[in-house]
N, C-alpha and C positions, 0 to 999 in steps of 0.2 A: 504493500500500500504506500509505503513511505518512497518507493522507487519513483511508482506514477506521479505521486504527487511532484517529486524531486523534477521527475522528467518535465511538470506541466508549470513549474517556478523557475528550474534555474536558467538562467541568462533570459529573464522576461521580454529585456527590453528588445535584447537582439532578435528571439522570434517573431514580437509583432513587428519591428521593423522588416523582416523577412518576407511578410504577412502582406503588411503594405504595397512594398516593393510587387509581389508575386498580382496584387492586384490591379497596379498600377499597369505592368505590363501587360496584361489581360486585355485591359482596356485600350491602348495604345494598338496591342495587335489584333484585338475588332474593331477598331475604327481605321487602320489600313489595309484590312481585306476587300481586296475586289469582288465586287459582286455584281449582280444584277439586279434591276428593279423596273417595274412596268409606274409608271406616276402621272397622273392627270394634272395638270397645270395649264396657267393663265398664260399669255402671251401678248405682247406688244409686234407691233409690224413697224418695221424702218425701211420705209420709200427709197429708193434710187433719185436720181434726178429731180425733176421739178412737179413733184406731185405732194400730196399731203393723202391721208388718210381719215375718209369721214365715217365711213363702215367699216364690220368686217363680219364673216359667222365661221363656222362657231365658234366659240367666247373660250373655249379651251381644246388642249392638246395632249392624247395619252402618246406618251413618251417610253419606248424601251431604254435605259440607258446602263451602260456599265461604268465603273469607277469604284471610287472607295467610298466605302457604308456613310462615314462619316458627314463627306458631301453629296451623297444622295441625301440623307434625314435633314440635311438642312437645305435643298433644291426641294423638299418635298415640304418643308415647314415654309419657305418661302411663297411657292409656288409660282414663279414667274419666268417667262423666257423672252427673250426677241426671234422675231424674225423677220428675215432680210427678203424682201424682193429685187432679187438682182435679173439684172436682163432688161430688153427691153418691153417700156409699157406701152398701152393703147397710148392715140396719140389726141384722143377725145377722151372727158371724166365720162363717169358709169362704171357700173359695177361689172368687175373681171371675175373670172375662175381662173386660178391659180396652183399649179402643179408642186407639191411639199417634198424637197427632200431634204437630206441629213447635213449635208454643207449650208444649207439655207439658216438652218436651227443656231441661234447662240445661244450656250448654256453658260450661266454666272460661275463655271470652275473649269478651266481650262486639263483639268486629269479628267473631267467626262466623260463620254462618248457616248456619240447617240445611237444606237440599233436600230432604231426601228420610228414612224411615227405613223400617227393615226388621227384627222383622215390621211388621204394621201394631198387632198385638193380642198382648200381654203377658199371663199366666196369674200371678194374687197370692192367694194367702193373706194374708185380712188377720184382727187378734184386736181384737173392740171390746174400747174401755175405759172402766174408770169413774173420776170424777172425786172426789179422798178429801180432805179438809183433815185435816190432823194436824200434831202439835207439832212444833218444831225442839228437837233436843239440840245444845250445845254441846260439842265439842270440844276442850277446853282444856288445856293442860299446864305446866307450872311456877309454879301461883298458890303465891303462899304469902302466907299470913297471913290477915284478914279484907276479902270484897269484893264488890262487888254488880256483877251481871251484868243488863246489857236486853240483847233482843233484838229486833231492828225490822225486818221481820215474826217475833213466836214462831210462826207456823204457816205451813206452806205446804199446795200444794194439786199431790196428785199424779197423774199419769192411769197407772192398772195392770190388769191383767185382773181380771176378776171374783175368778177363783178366788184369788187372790193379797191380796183387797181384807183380810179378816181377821190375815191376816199380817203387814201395812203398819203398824205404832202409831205411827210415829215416822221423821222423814229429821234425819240429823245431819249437822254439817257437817264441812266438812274441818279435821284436827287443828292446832294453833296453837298452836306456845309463847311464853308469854307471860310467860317468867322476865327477859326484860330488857325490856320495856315498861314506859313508869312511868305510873302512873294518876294524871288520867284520861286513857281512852283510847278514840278509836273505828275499830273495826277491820273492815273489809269481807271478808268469809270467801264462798266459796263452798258450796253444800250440794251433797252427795254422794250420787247414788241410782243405780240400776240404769232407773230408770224416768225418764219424763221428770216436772220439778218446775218450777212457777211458786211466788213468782220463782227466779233461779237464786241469789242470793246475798242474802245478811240483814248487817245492821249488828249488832256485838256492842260494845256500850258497856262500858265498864270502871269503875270507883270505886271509891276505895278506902273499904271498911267500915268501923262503927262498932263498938272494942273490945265484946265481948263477944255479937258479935249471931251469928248465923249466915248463910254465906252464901245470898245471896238470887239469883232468878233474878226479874228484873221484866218485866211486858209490855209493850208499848207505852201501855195505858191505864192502868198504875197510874200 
């Protein structure tokens, strides 16, 4: 009796640490075993070219995929993928049928791999678009006194539906106070649209004016 017991006390700390260890690595080598798994999940579509997406059906994707357990239970807790329409589109919006395969698929872990998808053909509404240059506004707040304003690019170039193209004058950017900033100053802003905008962000140079002028907006080429 005294043996067992001896056996089940001496060097305690060393066994559970043993213990642990033995657990640790358990877990380490189920979460880098490859395996398989079939997973229904959500999906996003990214357009090629000058198009946008206003539909799509259906709304999910059973997915074969292999990799490690680990980043499948978290693709399947997520649940989300892209997919890419590459190739060329109609050259009118309206809804297309679309051909699914395994290069098309991005999945958020690049050790992934896709086996299989289901369906095979995806139904999209897609809307061309046109491609518009117009001026950037500056959004600025706390100037005070006299100052001259660049902008590096003053225009950008935005891609929107036709019907929308007249309505577009102008993408401004995001608001900036610029009451403790000391000039000069050069300040990287992003621009803000409902639509997609090349480029995404413009340099706003700052100076301070000369009494009595007014302030000025300059372009890259004054």
């Amino acid at each position: 009796m005294k043996s067992v017991h001896k056996f089940f006390t001496e060097n305690l700390h060393y066994k559970i640490i043993a213990v642990v260890f033995s657990v640790l690595l358990w877990f380490l080598a189920a979460n880098k075993e490859i395996t398989e798994a079939t997973l229904t999940v959500k999906y996003i579509i990214i357009p090629a070219g000058d198009y946008q997406i206003v539909d799509y059906s259906p709304r999910e994707l059973k997915l074969k995929v292999e990799g490690y357990r680990r980043e499948i239970i978290q693709l399947k807790e997520e649940g989300r993928v892209k997919v890419f329409l590459r190739g060329e589109l109609p050259q009118e919006s309206g809804w297309i049928e679309w051909k699914l395969n395994k290069d098309s698929i991005k999945l958020p872990f690049s050790t992934l791999k896709v086996k299989s998808v289901s369906p095979e053909k995806i139904r999209v509404k897609v809307e061309k678009l046109i491609r518009k240059a117009v001026p950037v506004k500056v959004e600025l707040t706390g100037l005070t006194g006299k100052v001259k304003i660049r902008v590096i690019p003053n225009y950008a170039v935005v891609s929107l539906p036709e019907e929308s193209a007249t309505s577009v004058i102008s993408v401004k950017t995001e608001k900036v106070d610029v009451s403790e900033v000391k000039f000069p100053a050069v300040i990287e802003v992003n621009l803000k649209s409902r639509y997609r905008v090349e480029p995404q962000k413009v340099e706003i140079i700052l100076e301070a004016g000369d009494e009595g002028k007014e302030k000025t907006i300059w372009n890259r080429w004054n």
